[in-house]
Each structure stands twice: as structure tokens, then as C-alpha cells.
N, C-alpha and C positions, 0 to 999 in steps of 0.2 A: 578201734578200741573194742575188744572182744568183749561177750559180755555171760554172764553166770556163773553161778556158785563153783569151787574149785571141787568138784566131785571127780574121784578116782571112778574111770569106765575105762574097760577091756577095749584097748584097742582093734580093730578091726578092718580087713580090707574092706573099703565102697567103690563100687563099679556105678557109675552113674550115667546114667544115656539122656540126651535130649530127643525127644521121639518125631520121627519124621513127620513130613508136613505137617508142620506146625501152624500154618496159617488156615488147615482144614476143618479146625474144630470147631468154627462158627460161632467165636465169643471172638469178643473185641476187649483190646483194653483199657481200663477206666483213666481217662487221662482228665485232672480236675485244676483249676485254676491260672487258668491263664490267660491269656488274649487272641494263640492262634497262628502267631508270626509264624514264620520259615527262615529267619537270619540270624546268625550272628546267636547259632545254638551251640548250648554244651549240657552233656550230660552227666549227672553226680552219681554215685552210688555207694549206699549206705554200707555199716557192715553191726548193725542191728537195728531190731523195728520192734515194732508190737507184740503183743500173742502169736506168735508163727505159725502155730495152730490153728486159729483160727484165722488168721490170713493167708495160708494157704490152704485149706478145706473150702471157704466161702464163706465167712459170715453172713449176715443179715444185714445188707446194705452193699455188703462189699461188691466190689467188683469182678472179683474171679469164678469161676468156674467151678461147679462140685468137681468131686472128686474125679469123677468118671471121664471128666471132660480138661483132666489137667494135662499145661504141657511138659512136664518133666515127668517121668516116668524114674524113679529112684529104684534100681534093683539092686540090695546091696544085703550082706548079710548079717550087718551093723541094725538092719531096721529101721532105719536112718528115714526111710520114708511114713514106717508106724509113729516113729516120733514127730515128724513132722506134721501128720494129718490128725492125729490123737492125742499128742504129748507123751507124759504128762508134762506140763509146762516146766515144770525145774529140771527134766534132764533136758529138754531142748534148746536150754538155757546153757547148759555148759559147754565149757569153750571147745570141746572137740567135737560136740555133735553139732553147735548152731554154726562154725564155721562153714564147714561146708553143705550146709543147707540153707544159708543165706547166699551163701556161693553163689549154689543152684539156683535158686528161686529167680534172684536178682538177674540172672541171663535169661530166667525162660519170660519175665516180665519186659527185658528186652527185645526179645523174640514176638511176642504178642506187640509188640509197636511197629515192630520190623513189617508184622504182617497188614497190622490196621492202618497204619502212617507211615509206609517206607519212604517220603516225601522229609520227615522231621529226622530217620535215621541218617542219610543222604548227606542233611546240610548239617548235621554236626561238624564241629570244627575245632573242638575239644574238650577232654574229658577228666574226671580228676573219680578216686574212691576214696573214704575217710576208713584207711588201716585197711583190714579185711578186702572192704568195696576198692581198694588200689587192682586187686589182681581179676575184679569184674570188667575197668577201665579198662585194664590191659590187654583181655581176652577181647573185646569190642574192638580194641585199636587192632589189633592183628599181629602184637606181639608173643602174645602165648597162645598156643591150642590149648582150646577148650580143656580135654582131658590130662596133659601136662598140669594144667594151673589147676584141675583137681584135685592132684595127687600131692602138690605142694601146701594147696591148702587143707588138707588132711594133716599132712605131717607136722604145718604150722600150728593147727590147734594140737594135734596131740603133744608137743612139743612145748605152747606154752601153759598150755592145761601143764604138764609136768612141774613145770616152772612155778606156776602156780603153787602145787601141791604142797611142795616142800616149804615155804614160808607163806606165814599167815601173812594176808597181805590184802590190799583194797583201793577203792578209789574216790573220789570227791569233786565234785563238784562246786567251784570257789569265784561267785556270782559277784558285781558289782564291786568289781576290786582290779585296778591297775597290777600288771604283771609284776612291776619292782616290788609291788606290795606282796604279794603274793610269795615270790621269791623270799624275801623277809619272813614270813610267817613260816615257809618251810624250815627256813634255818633254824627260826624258834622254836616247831615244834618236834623236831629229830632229837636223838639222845644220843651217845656213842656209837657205833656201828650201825647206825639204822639207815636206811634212804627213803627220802622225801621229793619228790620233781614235779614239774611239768610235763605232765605227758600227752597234753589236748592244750593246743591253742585256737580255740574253736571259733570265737566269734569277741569283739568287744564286749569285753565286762561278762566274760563265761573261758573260765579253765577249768581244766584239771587236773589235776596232783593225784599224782600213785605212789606209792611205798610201802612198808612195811605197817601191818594193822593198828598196830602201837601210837604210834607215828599220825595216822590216818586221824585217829580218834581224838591225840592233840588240835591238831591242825582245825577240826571244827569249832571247838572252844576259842582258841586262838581268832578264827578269821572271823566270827559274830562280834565276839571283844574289839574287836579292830572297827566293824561298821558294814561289814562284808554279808553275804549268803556263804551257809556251807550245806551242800545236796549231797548225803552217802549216796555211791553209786550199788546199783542191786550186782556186783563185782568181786569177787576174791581171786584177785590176781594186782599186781604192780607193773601194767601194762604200759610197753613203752619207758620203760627205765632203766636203770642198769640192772637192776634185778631178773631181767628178764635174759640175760648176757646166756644160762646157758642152752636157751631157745634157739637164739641165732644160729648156733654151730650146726642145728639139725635143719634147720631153714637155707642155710647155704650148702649141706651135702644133699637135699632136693631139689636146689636150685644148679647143683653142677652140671647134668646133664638132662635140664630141662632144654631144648631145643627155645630161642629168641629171634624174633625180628624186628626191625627197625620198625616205628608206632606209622599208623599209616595218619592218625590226625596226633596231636599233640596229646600228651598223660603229663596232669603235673604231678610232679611226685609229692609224698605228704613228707620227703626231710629235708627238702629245701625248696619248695613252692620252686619250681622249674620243670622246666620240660625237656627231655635228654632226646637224642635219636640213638644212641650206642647201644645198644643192647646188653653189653656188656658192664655199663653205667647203671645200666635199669637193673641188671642183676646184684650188682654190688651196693644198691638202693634197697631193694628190698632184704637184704642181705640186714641192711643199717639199723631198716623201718621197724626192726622188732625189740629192738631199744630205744630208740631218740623218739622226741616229742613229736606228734602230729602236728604242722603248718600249716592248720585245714584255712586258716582267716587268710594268709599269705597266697594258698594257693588257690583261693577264687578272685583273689583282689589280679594276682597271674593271670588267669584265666578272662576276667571282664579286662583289663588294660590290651588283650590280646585280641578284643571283639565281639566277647560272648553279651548278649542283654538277655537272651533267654537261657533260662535253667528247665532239665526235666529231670527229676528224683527218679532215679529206676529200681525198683525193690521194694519190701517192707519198709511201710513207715512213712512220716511226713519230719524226721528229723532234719534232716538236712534242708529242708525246703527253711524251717522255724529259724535255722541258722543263719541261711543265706539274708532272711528278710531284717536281722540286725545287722547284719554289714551292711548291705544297702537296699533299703524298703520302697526301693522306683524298680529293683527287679522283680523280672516276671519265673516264678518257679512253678512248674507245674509237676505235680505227685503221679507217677503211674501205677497203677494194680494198689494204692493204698485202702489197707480198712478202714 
């Protein structure tokens, strides 16, 4: 689920490097909440976090590294790396600059575990991303090279950033409310021509609905009336819907000669909570992913029926970790590189 205001930015090549020896820089990474085990691991990865600024510069407490000491070196002529270390926070926010700088980050936070506890990299045994974080999963499993999966998540955000642009549009958050209900509400709060959906099936009693902004702003009134939460998301786009329909065509001409291999542990995908080995299944998945609903609840419940009991969140943020603990609050999820 991509996240920031739909600001028109000048597209731009980014050339992005992850900088050799990377276990030399003599920080370790901040690994918080857990108990320790070594089985029966899987790793999640977000595809947005906090202040990205300052959780990739180093706040004050945080775990990372200054500047001088990071492991992703961003050489691009986008500046992709001033926004990132500087901001300002609203264009870091939008959907074509935070794609691929949560991309990034999120691997090089993998990378700093790879170096401090290559013991936890090791016994993974599968892994899932929510949207964005699917094409971090992927890159881990040994389906995409790294730089391949750059250039697709480039194109993806500039692609739904476009999407975005041309219709006003948003998202919600729609708390303590059973799915049928929710479904219901949507119906009700659409007009003529407008789209209302599911596009986050996150967790028991947490969706979200994208559509049209019109649309968006019913649906609030509506689902409090009802007995429900409604949470605007900080979002202008209808992510994950058919609105997003003319996204995909550029998502699948990046994906045509992105070079795939067969996952070396298990990826569930977020459109049908499964795990594919085809490669060709996985391209025509994410192909899908940039309209249909995220299965994030489906595909952890996949993932723990498959053996996982430990979780490690890898990237910004302790999102996913918050999600995982109302599906089930006997797992263990540990946050890596979180502020």
C-alpha cells in the first residue's frame, strides 16, 4: 500500500548501489522484541514506516548508523538519497520517491542482519511483503536481482503516482467492523461511476477501502453510523483497486524482461495468500497486485500453518509487527533497524 500525497515529480533515472562489504562498517543491527529462537522463521517486509528521514539518518535512540556510516549509498540524479537523509518529509512521502527508498532501505536493513546474525538469515523458511515489501521478499528469496527489482519498483511508483494524479482519490481505514459489513458500507457510500473496494485485508477487525475521494469521505460518516472506526489514510491514491487498472500495463511492460527464478524459500503472494515456484506465476502476480486487494491476514495465517512461530519486520517501522500481534498475540515478532 503505497503511501503520500499524489504530487506530480519529474521522473528520473536512479542508479542505486548497495556498497560493498557491508558487514565492515561496524554497527550492528537493532533487533528489538523477542525471545531469540532460531526455528520455524519468517521474515515480513513493510512498504511504508515512519519518518524515513529520520529513520534513515539516525535519530536519537534509533538504531542506525549516521550518515557517514550508512549501508546503502543512493547515487541517483533524482536525489533520492537528499530526500531521504533531509526530506522534506511530504515529497518523501510520495508514491514515486518513497517506493524505491523503502525498496532500498528495507534490503540494506536486511543486509546489516545478514552480517550481525547470519544464523536468523539462514533458518528462514519463508517470507511474505505487504504491496511494495512483496518485491523486498522476492529479492531475499532469489527471485529478482536486486537491480532488476529496482527498476520495476521505480516504474511502479512512477506509474501509480500517475494513476494517482488524474483522479482525486484516497484511503481509509475501517476499524472494528466485519468484512460483509464493510462491503455494505462501500455499496452505500459509492454514487454513479465511482469505485469504493477493499484493498487491505490487514488484520481482524482492520481494512481498508480505496476509491474515489468523494466516495472516501461518505464511507467515514457511514462506517461511525454503523458502530465502526474510520482512520483517513495520509494517501491520495486508490491503491489496489480497479482504479489503478492503468498502472498495471506499465508494471507488466517492466516486468517483461525482468529476468525470474524459481523462490529459493517460500513468497506468499499478497493476491492469493500462496506460495508459487513458477516464475512466470509470480510475474503475472505481481502483474495482478497493483489492483486486487492485499491478503496480508491470509497470508501470515499461510505462512504460521507452514511452521513460521517467529516473525522479523525488516525495514522501517514496527507496522507489521502491530498487525501480526492481532492475528495472533502468542507470536513472537521482532522489529529490525526500527526508530
Amino acid at each position: 500500500m503505497p503511501s503520500g500525497p499524489a504530487t506530480t515529480l519529474q521522473s528520473r533515472q536512479v542508479n542505486v548501489q548497495i556498497v560493498e562489504g557491508l558487514a565492515a562498517v561496524g554497527e550492528s543491527p537493532g533487533v528489538t522484541g523477542g525471545a531469540g529462537r532460531h526455528e520455524g522463521i519468517g521474515f515480513l517486509s513493510p512498504d511504508r514506516g515512519p519518518s524515513m528521514s529520520a529513520w534513515a539518518r539516525g535519530s536519537p535512540g534509533s538504531v542506525l548508523p549516521p550518515r557517514n556510516f550508512t549501508l546503502v549509498r543512493l547515487k541517483c540524479s533524482a536525489t533520492i538519497s537528499r530526500r531521504v537523509f533531509d526530506g522534506p518529509q511530504q515529497q518523501l512521502d510520495t508514491t514515486v520517491i518513497s517506493q524505491p527508498a523503502i525498496f532500498v532501505t528495507s534490503l540494506a536493513a536486511l543486509e546489516w542482519l545478514r552480517a550481525d546474525r547470519p544464523e536468523l538469515v539462514e533458518a528462514c523458511v519463508g517470507t511474505a511483503g505487504l504491496s511494495l515489501g512483496e518485491y523486498t521478499a522476492l529479492v531475499f528469496a532469489g527471485v529478482m536481482e536486486f537491480e532488476d527489482a529496482l527498476r520495476v519498483v521505480q516504474k511502479r511508483g512512477e506509474a501509480m503516482q500517475a494513476a494517482s494524479d488524474k483522479t482525486p482519490s484516497g484511503m481509509v481505514s475501517l476499524l472494528l467492523m466485519e468484512p460483509e459489513r464493510v462491503e455494505a458500507v462501500c455499496r452505500e457510500a459509492v454514487e454513479t461511476g465511482e469505485v469504493l473496494q477493499i484493498a487491505n485485508y490487514l488484520c481482524p477487525g482492520n481494512l481498508v477501502v480505496s476509491g474515489h475521494r468523494s466516495a472516501c469521505l461518505r464511507v467515514v460518516e457511514l462506517a461511525e453510523a454503523a458502530g465502526g472506526r474510520a482512520v483517513e489514510l495520509p494517501v491520495a491514491g486508490a491503491f489496489h483497486t480497479s482504479l489503478m487498472e492503468p498502472a498495471d500495463q506499465a508494471v507488466a511492460e517492466a516486468l517483461a524482461d525482468c529476468p525470474m527464478s524459481a523462490p529459493r524459500i517460500p513468497v506468499v503472494s499478497n493476491v492469493d495468500a500462496a506460495s508459487h515456484q513458477d516464475p512466470e506465476e509470480i510475474r503475472e502476480l505481481l502483474i495482478r497486485q497493483v489492483k486486487s486487494p492485499v491478503l496480508w491476514a491470509d497470508s501470515m495465517s499461510q505462512l504460521i500453518s507452514s511452521g513460521v512461530d517467529q516473525f522479523y519486520e525488516i525495514g522501517p517501522g514496527r507496522v507489521l509487527r502491530g498487525l501480526l500481534k492481532r492475528i495472533d498475540r502468542k507470536l513472537v515478532c521482532e522489529s529490525v533497524n526500527d526508530s
